[in-house]
C-alpha positions as YAML, in Angstrom:
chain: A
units: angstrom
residues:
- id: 1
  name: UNK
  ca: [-16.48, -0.51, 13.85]
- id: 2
  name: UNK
  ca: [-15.67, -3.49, 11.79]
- id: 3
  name: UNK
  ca: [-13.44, -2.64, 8.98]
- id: 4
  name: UNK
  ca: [-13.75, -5.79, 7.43]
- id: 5
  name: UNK
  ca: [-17.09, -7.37, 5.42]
- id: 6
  name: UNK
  ca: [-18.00, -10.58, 3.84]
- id: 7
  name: UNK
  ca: [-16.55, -10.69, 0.46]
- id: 8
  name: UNK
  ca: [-19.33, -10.04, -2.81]
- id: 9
  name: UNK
  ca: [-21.63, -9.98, 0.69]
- id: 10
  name: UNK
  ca: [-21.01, -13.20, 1.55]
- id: 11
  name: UNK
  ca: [-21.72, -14.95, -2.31]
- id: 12
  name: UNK
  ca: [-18.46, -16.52, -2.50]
- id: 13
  name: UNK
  ca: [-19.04, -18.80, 0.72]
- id: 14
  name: UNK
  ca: [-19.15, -22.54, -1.18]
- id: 15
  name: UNK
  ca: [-18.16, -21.36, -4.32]
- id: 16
  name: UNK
  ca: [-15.01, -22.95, -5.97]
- id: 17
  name: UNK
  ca: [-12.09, -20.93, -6.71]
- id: 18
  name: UNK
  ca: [-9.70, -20.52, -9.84]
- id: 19
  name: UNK
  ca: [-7.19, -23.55, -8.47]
- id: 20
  name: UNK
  ca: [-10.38, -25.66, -7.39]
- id: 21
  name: UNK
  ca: [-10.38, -25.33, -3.61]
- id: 22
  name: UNK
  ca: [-13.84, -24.34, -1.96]
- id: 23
  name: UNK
  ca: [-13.96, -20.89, 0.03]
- id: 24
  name: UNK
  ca: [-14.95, -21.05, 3.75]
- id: 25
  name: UNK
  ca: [-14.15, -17.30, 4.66]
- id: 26
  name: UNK
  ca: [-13.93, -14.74, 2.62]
- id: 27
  name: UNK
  ca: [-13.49, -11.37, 3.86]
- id: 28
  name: UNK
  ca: [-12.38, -7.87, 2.13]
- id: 29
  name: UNK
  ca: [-11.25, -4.55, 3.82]
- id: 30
  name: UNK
  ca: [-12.96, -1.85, 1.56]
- id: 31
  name: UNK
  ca: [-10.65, -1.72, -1.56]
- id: 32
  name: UNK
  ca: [-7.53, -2.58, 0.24]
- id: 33
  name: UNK
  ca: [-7.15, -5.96, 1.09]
- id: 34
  name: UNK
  ca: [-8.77, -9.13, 0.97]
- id: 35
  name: UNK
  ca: [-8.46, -12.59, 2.63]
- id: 36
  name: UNK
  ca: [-9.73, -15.90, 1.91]
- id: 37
  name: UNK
  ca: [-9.85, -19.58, 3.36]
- id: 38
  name: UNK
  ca: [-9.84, -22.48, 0.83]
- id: 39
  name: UNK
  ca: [-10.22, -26.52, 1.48]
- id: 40
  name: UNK
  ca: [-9.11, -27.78, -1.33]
- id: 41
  name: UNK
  ca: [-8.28, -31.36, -2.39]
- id: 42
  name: UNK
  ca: [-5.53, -32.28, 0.13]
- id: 43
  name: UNK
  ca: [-5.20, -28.73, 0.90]
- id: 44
  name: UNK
  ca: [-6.29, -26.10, 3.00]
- id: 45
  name: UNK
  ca: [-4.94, -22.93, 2.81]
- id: 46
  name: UNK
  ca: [-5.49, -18.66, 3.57]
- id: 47
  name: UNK
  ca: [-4.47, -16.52, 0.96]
- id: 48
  name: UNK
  ca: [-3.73, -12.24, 1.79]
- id: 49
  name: UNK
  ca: [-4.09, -10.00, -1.13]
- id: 50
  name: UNK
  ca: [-3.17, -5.93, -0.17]
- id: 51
  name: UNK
  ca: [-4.14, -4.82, -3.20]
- id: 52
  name: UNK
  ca: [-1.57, -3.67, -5.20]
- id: 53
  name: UNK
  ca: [1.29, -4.52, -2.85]
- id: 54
  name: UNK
  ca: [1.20, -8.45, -1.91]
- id: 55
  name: UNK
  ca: [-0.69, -12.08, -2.70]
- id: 56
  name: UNK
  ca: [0.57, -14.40, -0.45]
- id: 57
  name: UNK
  ca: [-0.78, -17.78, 0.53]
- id: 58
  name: UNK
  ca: [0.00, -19.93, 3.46]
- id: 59
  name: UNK
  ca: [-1.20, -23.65, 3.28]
- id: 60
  name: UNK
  ca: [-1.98, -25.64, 6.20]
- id: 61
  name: UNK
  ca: [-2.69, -29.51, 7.82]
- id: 62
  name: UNK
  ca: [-5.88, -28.51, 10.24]
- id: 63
  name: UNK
  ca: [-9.07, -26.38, 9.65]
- id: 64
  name: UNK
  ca: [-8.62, -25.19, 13.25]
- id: 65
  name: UNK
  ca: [-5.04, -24.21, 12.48]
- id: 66
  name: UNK
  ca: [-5.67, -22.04, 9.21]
- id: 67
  name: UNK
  ca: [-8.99, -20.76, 11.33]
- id: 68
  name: UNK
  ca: [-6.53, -19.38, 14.07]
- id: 69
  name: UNK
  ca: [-3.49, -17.97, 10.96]
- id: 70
  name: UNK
  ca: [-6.60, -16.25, 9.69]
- id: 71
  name: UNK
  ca: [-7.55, -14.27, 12.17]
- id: 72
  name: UNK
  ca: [-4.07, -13.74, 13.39]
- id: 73
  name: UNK
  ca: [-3.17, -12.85, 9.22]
- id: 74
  name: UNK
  ca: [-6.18, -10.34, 8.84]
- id: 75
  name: UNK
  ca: [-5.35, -8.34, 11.96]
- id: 76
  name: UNK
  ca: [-1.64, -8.10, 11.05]
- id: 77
  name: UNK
  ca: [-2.88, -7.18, 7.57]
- id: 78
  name: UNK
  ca: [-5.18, -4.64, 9.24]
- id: 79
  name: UNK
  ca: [-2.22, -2.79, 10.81]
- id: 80
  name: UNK
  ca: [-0.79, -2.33, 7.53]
- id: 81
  name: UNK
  ca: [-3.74, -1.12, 5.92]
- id: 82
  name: UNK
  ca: [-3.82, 1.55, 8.74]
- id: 83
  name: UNK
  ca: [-0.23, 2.23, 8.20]
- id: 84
  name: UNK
  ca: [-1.01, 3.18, 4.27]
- id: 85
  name: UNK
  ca: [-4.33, 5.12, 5.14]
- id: 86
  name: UNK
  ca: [-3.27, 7.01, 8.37]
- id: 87
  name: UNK
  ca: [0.60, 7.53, 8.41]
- id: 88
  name: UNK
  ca: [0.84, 7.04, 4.37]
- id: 89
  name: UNK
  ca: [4.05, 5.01, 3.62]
- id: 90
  name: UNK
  ca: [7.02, 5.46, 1.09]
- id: 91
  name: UNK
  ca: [7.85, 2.01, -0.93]
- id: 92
  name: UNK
  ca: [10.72, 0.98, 0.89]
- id: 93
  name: UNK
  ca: [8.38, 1.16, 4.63]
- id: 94
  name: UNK
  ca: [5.93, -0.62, 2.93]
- id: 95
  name: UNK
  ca: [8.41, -3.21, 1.88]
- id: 96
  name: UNK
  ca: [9.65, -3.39, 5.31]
- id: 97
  name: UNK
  ca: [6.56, -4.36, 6.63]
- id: 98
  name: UNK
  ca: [5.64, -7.15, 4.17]
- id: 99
  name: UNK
  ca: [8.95, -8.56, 4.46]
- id: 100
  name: UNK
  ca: [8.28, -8.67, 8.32]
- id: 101
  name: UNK
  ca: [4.48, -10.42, 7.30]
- id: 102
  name: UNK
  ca: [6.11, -12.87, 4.96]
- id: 103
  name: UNK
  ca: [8.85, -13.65, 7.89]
- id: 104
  name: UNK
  ca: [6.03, -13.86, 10.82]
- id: 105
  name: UNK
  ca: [3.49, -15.84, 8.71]
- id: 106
  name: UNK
  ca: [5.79, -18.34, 5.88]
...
């Protein structure tokens, strides 16, 4: 079972964002996380929101490299997710683990 959708089903593919950059992928984990690609002008980059705990974006020089972060990105945000839902996790665990996200993906 995929625990990630399309974000807004899909309606935000094309769209332009709040800093300008055009979303390629767009994908939400019920109401616990969401991640997006963006092209932008002279940027492309993947932003990871767990909601309530973390927005962080990573910006990038290829397509095919913020393609490959993304996927890598949403599965290490998916662990995490299942780490809040399954095992439930004080602040400082929590913490932990985004500082370990923000130190595997700068």
């Amino acid at each position: 079972m995929n625990s990630w959708l399309a974000y807004d089903d899909g309606r935000s593919i094309g769209k332009v964002g709040a800093e300008g950059g055009v979303i390629l992928l767009d994908d939400e984990h019920g109401t616990n996380a969401r991640i997006t690609l963006k092209r932008g002008s002279g940027y492309i980059s993947v932003s990871c929101n767990l909601y309530g705990w973390i927005d962080h974006t990573r910006f990038f020089g290829t397509l095919s490299e913020a393609q490959r972060e993304y996927g890598l990105m949403k599965s290490a945000m998916e662990a995490m997710i299942k780490n809040i839902l399954e095992v439930g996790a004080s602040d400082l665990k929590m913490w932990e683990a985004i500082a370990e996200f923000v130190r595997r993906f700068p």
